[in-house]
C-alpha positions, 0 to 999 in steps of 0.5 A, a space after each residue: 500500500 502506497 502513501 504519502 508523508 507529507 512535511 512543511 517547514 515554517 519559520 516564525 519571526 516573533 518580533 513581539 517577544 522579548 524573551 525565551 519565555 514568551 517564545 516558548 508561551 507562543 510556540 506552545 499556544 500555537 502548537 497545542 491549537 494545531 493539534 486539537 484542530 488536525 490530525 499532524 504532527 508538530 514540533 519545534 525543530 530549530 532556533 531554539 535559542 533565539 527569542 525571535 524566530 521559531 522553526 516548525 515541523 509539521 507532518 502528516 500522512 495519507 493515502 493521496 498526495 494530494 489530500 497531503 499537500 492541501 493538508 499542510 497548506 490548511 495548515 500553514 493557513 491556520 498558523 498564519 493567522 493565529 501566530 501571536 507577537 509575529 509574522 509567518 516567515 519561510 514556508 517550506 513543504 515537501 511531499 515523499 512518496 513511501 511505499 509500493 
């Protein structure tokens, strides 16, 4: 059985934060909504220790590549409008074909 693993990249640039305090307060606030409201994995993957800018991985997997892609775009959406004391930055996104 084919499927698709799909991984987005997305940066953050929190120019509201003034510490790693309110770094981790936005990454986790945002993290959790993600995934009360998808079906993804999400993690904080880099920056870790600059107060300003937040790397995200989030994956998903499905039987269809496209359902996939519109996943992770539904996604990037949501982050996009409910990241607080900031701004989307990169959006990174890639599509693997795993299987038969």
């Amino acid at each position: 059985m084919a499927m698709t693993i799909g991984v987005a990249r997305v940066t953050l640039y929190l120019e509201g934060s003034f510490s790693l305090k309110d770094k981790r307060h936005v990454v986790r606030s945002l993290t959790q909504r993600v995934r009360n409201q998808f079906n993804v994995g999400i993690a904080e993957v880099a920056d870790m220790g600059d107060m300003r800018v937040a790397t995200l991985g989030v994956v998903c997997v499905s039987n269809s590549a496209p359902h996939a892609d519109e996943m992770l775009a539904t996604v990037v959406r949501f982050i996009e409008r409910r990241v607080e004391m900031g701004v989307l930055g990169e959006v990174e996104t890639e599509l693997i074909p795993y299987g038969d």
